[in-house]
N, C-alpha and C positions, 0 to 999 in steps of 0.2 A: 616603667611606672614604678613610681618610690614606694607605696605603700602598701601593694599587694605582695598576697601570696597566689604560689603556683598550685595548681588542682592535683588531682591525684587518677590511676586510670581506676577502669571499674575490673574487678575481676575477685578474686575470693578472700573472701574479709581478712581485713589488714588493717592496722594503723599508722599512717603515711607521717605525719609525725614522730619528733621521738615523744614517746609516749607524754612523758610528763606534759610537756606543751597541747597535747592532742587532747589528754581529759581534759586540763586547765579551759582550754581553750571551749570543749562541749558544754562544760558546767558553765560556764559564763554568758554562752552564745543562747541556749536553747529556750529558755526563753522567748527571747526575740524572734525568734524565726518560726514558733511554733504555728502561724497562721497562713505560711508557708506550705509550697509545695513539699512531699517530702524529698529532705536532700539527698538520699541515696539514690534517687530518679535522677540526679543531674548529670550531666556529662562531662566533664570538663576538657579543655582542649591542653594537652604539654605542653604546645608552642608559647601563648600565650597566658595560661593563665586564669581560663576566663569560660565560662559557660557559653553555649551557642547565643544565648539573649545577651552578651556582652557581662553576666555580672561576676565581679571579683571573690574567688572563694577562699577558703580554708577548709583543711579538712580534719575530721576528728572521730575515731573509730572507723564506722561505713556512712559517715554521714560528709558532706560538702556542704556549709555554711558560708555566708558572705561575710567580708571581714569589718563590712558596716556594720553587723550585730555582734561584734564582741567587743568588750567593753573592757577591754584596756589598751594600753599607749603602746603599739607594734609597731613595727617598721618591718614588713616583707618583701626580699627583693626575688621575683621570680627568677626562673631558670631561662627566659627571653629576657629580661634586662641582664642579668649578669650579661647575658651575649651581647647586646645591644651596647653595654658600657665598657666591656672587653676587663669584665671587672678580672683583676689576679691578685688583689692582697687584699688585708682587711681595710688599710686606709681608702679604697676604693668605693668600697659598699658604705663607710663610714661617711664620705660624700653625700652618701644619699637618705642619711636618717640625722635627724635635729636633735642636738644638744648632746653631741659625739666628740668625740675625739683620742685624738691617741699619742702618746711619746715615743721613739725612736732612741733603742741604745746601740745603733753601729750596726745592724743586721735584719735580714729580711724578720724572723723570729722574734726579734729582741724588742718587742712593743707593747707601751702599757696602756692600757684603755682606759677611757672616762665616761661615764654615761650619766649625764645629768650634773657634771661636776664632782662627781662620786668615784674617785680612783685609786688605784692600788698604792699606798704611799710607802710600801715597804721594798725591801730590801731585791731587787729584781733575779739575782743572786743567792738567794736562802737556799738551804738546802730542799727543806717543804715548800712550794709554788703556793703565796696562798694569792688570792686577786679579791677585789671588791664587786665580785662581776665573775656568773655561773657561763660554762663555753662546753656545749654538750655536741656532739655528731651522731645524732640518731641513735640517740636518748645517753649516749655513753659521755662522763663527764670528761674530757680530756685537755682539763685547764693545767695539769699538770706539767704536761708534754709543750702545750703549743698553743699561740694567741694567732696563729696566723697559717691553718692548716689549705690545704692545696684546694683550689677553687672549681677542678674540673668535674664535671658530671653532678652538677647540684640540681636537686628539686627547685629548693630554695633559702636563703637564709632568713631569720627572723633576728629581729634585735627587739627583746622586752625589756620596756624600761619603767624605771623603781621596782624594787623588794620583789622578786618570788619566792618567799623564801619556802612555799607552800608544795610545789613539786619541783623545783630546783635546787632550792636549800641553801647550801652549804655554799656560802660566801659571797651570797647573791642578793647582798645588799645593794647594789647600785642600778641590779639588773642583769640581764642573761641572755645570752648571743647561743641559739638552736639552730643548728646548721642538719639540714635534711638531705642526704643525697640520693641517688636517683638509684630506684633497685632493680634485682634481675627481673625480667619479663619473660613471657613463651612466646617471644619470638627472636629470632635471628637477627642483628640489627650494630651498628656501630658509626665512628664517624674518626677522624685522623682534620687535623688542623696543625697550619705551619704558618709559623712564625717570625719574622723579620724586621730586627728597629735597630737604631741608632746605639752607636758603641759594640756593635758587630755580635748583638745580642740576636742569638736562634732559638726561638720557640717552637718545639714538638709535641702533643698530647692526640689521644688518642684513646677511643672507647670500643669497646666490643661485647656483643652481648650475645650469649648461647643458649640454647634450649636445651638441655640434658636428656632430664625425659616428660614427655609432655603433660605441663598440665600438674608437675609434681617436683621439677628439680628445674633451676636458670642460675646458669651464672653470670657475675657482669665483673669486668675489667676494666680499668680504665688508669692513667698514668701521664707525668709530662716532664719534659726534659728541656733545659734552659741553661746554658753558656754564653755569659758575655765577659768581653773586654772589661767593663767598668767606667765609670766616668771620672777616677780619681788614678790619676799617675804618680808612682812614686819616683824623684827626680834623683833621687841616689842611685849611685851607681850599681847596688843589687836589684835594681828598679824592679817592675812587679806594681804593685795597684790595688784597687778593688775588683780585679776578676771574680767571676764566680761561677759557681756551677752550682744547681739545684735540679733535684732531680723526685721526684716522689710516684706513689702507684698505691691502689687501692683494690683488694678483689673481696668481690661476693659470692655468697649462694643464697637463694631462695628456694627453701624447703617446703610445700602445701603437700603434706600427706594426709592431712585429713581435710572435713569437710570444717573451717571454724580455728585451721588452726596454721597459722603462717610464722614459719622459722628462719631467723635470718641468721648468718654468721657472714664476720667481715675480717680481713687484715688490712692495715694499711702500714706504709715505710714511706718517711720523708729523710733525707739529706740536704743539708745546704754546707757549702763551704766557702769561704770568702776571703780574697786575701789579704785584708787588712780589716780593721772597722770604717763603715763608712764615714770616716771623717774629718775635716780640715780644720785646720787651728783658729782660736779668732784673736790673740794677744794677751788674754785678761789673764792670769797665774792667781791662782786662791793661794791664803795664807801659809800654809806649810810651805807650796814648793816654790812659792818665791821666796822665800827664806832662804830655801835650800839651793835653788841655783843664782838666787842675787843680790839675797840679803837683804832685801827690802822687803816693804812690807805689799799688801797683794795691792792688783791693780792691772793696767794695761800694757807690761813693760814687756812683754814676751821677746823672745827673737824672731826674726822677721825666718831666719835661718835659709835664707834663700827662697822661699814660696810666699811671704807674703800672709797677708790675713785676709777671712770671709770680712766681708763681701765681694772685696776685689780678688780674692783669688777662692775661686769656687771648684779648684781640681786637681792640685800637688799638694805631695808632702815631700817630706825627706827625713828618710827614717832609716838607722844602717843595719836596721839587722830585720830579716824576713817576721810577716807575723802569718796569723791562720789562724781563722777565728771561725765559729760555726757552730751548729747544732743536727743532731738527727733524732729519729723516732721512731716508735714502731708500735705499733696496737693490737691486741686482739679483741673481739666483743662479740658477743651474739644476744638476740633477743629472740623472745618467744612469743605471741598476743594466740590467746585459744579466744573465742569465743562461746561460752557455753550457754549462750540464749540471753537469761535476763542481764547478765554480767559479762563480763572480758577478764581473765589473766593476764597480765604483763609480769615475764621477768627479763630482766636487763643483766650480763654480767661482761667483765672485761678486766685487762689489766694492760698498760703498757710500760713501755724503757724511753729513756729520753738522758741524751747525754750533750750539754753544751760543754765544747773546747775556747780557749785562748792560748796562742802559744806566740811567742816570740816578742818583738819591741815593743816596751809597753811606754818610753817616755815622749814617744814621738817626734825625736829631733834627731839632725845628723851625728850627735855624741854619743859615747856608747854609754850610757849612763846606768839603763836598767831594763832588765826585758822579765817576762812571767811565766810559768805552768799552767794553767785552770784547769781543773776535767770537774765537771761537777753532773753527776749521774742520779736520775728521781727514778723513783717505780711508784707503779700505782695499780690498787686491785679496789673492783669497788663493784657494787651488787642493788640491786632492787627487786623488788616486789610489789605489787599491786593489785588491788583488787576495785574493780568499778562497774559502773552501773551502766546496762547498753538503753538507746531511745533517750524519749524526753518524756519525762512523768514528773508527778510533783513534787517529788525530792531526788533530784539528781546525787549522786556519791562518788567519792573516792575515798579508798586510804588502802596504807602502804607503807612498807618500810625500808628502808635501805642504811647501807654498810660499808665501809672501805678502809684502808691501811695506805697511806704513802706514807714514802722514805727516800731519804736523799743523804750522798756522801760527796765531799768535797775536799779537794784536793788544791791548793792553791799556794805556790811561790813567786815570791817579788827577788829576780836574783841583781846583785851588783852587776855590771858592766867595768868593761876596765877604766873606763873614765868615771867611776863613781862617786860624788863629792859627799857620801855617809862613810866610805870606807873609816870600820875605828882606827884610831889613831895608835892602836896596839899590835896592828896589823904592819912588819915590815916589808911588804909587799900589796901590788894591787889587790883586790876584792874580788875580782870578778870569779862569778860562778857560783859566790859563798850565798844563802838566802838572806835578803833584808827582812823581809818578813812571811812569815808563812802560815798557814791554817789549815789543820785538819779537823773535819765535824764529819755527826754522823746523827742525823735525826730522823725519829719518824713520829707520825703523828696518827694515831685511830681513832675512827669517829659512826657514831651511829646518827639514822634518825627513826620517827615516828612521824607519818601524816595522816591528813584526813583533811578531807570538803564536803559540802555539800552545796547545793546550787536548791530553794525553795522556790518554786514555779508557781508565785502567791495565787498572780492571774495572768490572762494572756499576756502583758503587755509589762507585768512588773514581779522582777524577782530579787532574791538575797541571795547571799554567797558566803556563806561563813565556813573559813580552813583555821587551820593551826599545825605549828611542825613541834616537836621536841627534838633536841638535841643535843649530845654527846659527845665530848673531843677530849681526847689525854693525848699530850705532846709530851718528847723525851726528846733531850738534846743535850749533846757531849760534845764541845770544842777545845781545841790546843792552839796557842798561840805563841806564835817564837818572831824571835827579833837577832838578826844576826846569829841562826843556832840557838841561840837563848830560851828555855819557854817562860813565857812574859805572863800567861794567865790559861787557867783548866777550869772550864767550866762543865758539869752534870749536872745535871737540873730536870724537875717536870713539872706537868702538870695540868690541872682537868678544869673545863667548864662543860656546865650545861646552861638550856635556852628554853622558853616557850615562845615563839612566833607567831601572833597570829592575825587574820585577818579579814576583811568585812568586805563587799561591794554590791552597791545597788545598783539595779541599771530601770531604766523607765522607756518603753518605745514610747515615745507620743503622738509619733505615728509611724505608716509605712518608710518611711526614708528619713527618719529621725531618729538617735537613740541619745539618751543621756544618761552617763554614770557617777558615781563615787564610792571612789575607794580608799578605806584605812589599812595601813599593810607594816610589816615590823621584818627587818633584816635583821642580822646576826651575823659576824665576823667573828669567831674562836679568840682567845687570846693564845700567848705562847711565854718562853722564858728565853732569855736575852746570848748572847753567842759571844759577851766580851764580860771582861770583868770594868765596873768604873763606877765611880762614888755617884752621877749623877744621873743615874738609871738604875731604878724597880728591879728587883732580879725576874721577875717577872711582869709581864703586860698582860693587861687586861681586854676583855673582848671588845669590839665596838658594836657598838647597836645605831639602828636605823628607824626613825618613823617614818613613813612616807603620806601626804595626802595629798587626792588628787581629786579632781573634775573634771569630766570631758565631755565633748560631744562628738559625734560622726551622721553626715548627712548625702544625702543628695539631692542635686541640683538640674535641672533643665534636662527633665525624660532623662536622668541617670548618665548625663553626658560629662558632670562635674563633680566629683567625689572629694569630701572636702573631711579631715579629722582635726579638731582641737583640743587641748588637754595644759591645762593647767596644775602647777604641782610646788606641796612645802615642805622639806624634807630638812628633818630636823637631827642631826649625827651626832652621838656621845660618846666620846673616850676614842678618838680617831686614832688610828695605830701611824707614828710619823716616825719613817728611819732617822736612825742619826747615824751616822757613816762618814768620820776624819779621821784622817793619819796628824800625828806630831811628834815631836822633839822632845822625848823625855829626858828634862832639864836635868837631872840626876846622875842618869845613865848615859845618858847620850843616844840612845837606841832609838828608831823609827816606832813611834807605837801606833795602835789603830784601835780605832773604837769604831765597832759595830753594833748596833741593837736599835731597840724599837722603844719609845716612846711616847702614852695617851693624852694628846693634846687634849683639851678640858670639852671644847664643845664647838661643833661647826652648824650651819644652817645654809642650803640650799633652794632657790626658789626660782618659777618663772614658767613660762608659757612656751609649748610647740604645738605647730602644726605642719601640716603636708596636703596636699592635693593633686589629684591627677584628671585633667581634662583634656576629652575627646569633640576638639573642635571639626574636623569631620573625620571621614572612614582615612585619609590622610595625612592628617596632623595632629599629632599629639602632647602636649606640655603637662608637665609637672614641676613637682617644688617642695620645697620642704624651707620650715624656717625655725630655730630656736635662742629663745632669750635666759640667760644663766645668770642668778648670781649668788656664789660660792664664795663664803667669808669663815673664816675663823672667828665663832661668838666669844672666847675667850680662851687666849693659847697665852700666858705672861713668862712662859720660861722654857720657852723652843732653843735647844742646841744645835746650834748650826754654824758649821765647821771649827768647831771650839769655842762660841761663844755664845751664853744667853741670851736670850731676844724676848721683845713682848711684840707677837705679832698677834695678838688681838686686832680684825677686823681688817684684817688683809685677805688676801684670794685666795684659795687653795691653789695646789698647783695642779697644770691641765684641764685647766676649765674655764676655757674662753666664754664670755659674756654672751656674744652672738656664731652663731653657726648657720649659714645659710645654701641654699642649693635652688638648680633650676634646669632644668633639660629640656627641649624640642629635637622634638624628632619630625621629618617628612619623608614621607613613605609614597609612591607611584609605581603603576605597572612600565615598564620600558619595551616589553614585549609582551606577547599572550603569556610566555613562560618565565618573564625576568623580571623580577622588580627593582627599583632601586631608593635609596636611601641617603637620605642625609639627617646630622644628629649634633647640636650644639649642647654643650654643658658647663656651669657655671659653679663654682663655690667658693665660699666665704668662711673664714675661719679670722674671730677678732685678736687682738692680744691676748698672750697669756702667760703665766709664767710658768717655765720650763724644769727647773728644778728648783729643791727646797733652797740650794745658794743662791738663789734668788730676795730671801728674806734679808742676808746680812749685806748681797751688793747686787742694787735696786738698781741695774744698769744692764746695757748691753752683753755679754747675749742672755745672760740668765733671764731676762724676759722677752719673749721671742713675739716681732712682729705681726702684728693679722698680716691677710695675703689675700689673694683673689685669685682663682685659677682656670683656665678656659680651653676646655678640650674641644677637637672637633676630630667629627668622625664620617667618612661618605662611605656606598659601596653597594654592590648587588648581589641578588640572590634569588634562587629558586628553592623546590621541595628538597633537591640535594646538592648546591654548590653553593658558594658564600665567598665572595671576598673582599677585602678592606682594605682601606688606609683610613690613616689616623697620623692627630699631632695633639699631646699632650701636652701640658703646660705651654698653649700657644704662645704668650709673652715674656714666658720666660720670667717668670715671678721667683724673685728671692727671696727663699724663709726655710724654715728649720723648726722641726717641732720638739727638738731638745737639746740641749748643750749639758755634756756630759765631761765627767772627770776621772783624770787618772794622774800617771805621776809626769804628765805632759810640759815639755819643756817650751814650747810656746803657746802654751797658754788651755785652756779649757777645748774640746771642741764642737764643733757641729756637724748635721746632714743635709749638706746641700740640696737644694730642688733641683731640679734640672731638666731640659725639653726633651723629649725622646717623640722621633716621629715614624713610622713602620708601617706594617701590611700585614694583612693573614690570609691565607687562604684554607678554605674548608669543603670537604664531602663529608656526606651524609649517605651511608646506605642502611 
């Protein structure tokens, strides 16, 4: 089911939420539910999701609320679909929620999100991670680290779309992805699942849960491990590929020493390594490096260099020299929620390390032309507080403050190769080894905030919601830049914004299985100062802001068997932050130069319509769906630089923000025996054109604007209280698309990440 959340059990008061989602979520709902039984009588069931009378909950503090009475635009994927979908990345779950999407730079990690047409447009690479779009795991923010964190032992995931900026904040203009995962219990209990698909890929993970001492201490573990082949061969004779290993583990404790007051503490550590970026060439060479290897100007002239170009060749390269590319992470966090009758305590604190590599051939051809270093290493510490109001009365509350410091240092060389055609001409020997270009930086950025809501409970049936954030950001940033040993430019810089954020929503029951809202809501994106020196960029960038308005409704249909949400939305974006990111030939010097920094396109506008639904046509069959319509323009951009050249792309698309996004699933479910059931499960999505990166504006061609697709998984297999097993075949037809074509100093041309079928099996226990 696309639209729900998973329930939570009953035992000593806790908020199963990370917090901020969980008031969010009370101060909105309570109203509407108020004529209601009360919600801490419900029971909800883990497997599903769902109360014994079938209805879909959330929960928030000790209360269990339907997610028909919260009024705004959710997407929850319980802890039974994720299994049901065999969901393991973000582009999975992103399937299942409208007006999603995401880019792909060469690694499981390396993905930038869009929600609603609203995406990260900077620099993937910065030393500070900033996104357009808040990524918390049980309330801790860890958009710093990771867009795509490990999937095993989830409550459930949430995806809020438009502006939180109210208890999410910080940089959560486009919307916020609250990933909930599943905590210690008093009891004994775990489960082990194995894995097997296509390209000699083995999947392990595996949960275990201890009771310490009862009633007072549980711990939970849980971890997965994944080695495949890859689907991409390298045909040179170092050969190698896209192998990978990926490996990650998460451990808890659950502290209840007193009567009101539940302590959580977590670690988690993710690894991935991979032996190349997942990518194949497609012909097209942008303007520098067909200069540089052909002398021509850009276009489709690549070398074929033995492999050939996407489409027809969707799985060699040839590259001489090894590369190894990757990321890991590691977190610490704990939370506190006391209870002290009229109110609840939340404090939140954490801090993690996050270190992405590149090493080895960076021009992608059999020549030795040029290979790179990268280590670029982020910290993050970051803190809350909270104070709020428990029940439902006629002024519901929050407010709270919260704090944090990242920083990031980066390490980056572009070295000659012996076949290097920059080698200067004052050099009586080859180049190789000397750096073409190189970058050291060292930035951090500290930011506070201030919030506050309230939820006014006018009458039964109709209330208001007015929040507001303040916030705080000084950024500092010191880079050096060299060309052949040379430094080319030294940049020190800083500097501070602040924000007020605020926001409105009404919601109306107008009756039992109806609700209608609207909400006015204001995002905030920090600005920052620039990481190159160049006559046609601001030493500094200005922040972006966001208005968001919406409508929606949510209902039920036929005795609660059809659950239907719509939500229409205008979102209006000023001062967009857009990389600008080329190398060129300075004409002077001769030297390779690079310009990196950000610049505030003038004004974009966003609009359109999603819904989702999930129907129980009987106790065996079940369909959902999800659908969204986007359109994402530049209201006025007349001097975009893009790859060295100004453009007026006034009232063109943003990039990653396909028009339509569509989804649809059936499941059927029967008893096979008293104790076995079985299953079968079709799924369907749609993702329209879109364009893939900003070199999409100066060449309005193949691949920089990457085809819609259709995509069609199926899935069979049985199960009881403790065994579980499957098959599956993903991408049944085998659909070719690529949701990004990315650049480097690639000698045939720009590349992409292929799709590709993978078909497998799982087996599972449960004890």
């Amino acid at each position: 089911m696309n639209n729900r959340t998973h329930g939570t059990r009953r035992g000593a008061p806790q908020l199963r939420h990370g917090a901020a989602v969980a008031t969010l979520l009370a101060a909105l709902a309570a109203p509407a539910t108020a004529q209601q039984a009360t919600p801490q009588d419900a029971t909800v069931s883990e497997a599903s999701g769902e109360t014994p009378g079938g209805d879909i909950v959330v929960t928030a503090q000790r209360r269990a609320e339907s997610i028909q009475d919260v009024p705004i635009a959710i997407t929850a994927i319980t802890a039974q679909t994720l299994r049901d979908q065999n969901v393991q990345s973000v582009e999975d779950y992103f399937a299942l929620t409208p007006n999603v999407s995401f880019q792909s730079n060469g690694s499981r990690d390396r993905k930038d999100l869009s929600i609603r047409g609203i995406s990260n447009q900077l620099n993937p690479y910065a030393d500070v991670r900033q996104g357009s779009y808040a990524f918390y795991i049980d309330e801790f923010n860890v958009a710093a680290a990771t867009s795509n964190p490990q999937i095993v032992d989830l409550e459930r995931i949430e995806v809020l779309r438009g502006p939180q900026g109210t208890y999410f904040g910080r940089n959560s203009v486009g919307g916020a992805i609250n990933i909930i995962t599943k905590k210690p219990v008093n009891n004994f209990e775990g489960e082990i699942e194995l894995g097997y698909s296509s390209f000699d890929t083995k999947r392990a993970q595996g949960v275990l849960n201890v009771p310490v001492t009862d009633g007072v201490l549980a711990l939970r573990a849980s971890g997965q491990y994944e080695k495949s082949d890859g689907y991409i061969k390298n045909i040179n004779p170092i050969g190698g590929g896209n192998d990978s290993k990926f490996y990650t583990g998460r451990i808890q404790a659950r502290l209840t020493p007193l009567d009101g007051l539940t302590w959580d503490f977590a670690y988690s550590y993710s690894d991935e390594a991979t032996g190349m970026r997942n990518g194949v060439p497609t012909g097209f060479v942008t303007a520098t490096w067909a200069s540089v290897y052909y002398g021509r100007t850009a276009g489709p002239i690549g070398n074929p260099d033995g492999v050939g170009f996407f489409p027809d060749n969707t799985d060699r390269v040839n590259f001489n020299r090894p590369q190894r590319v990757g990321s890991r992470y590691q977190y610490y966090s704990t939370r506190a929620v006391w209870d002290v009758g009229l109110a609840s305590i939340t404090a939140v604190v954490g801090h993690l390390k996050s270190d992405v590599f590149n090493y080895g051939d960076v021009d992608g051809g059999s020549r030795d032309y040029f290979y790179e270093n990268l280590k670029l290493t982020r910290k993050s510490t970051s803190g809350e507080l909270r104070l709020q109001s428990n029940g439902t009365n006629f002024l519901d509350w929050s407010l709270g403050a919260s704090v944090g410091r990242d920083t990031g240092v980066t390490g980056q060389q572009t070295f000659h190769g012996a076949d290097s055609p920059l080698c200067p001409a004052a050099r009586t020997n080859n180049c190789e080894g000397l750096a073409v270009t190189g970058l050291v930086s060292d930035s951090a950025t500290k930011y506070m905030a201030i919030f506050a809501q309230g939820t006014f409970n006018l009458t039964e049936r109709f209330s208001a919601t007015v929040g507001g954030r303040y916030s705080f950001e000084k950024t500092r940033n010191y880079a050096e830049n060299r060309s052949n040993d040379i430094v080319t430019a030294v940049n020190n810089r800083s500097a501070a914004f602040e924000d007020i954020s605020p926001k409105l929503t009404l919601s109306y029951k107008l009756q039992r299985d109806l609700l209608l809202f609207a909400t006015a809501s204001r995002g905030f994106k920090s600005g920052g100062t620039q990481t190159s020196n160049n006559v046609n960029l601001a030493n500094d960038f200005q922040p972006e802001t966001l208005w968001n308005y919406e409508l929606g409704s949510k209902f039920d249909l036929f005795d609660r068997r059809l659950r239907v949400d719509v939500t229409g939305f205008y979102m209006k974006w000023n001062d967009v932050q857009q990389t600008i990111r080329f190398q060129y030939i300075d004409p002077v010097t001769g030297l390779l130069r690079g310009v990196s920094g950000i610049a505030n396109a003038a004004a974009a506008d966003s609009y359109g319509v999603e819904g989702s639904f999930d129907l129980r046509v009987s106790d065996a069959i079940k369909l959902s769906g999800n659908a969204g319509y986007n359109e994402s323009k530049f209201k006025d951009y007349r001097n975009a630089l893009i790859d060295g050249v100004v453009i007026d792309i006034t009232g063109r698309p943003l990039v990653n923000a396909p028009k339509f996004t569509l989804g649809a699933q059936a499941q059927y479910k029967r008893p096979i025996t008293d104790r076995i059931d079985g299953f079968a499960r079709a799924e369907w999505s749609y993702r329209s054109e879109m364009l893939s990166t900003p070199l999409a504006y100066r060449y309005t061609v193949y691949p920089f604007v990457s085809p819609g697709y259709h995509n069609v998984n199926l899935r069979a297999g049985l199960e009881n209280d403790h065994l579980r097993a499957t098959v599956f075949v993903e991408n049944l037809f085998e659909a070719r698309y690529f949701a990004n074509a990315y650049e480097k100093a690639f000698y045939s041309g720009v590349q992409v990440e292929p799709s590709y079928r993978v078909i497998g099996g799982t087996l599972g226990y449960k004890f």
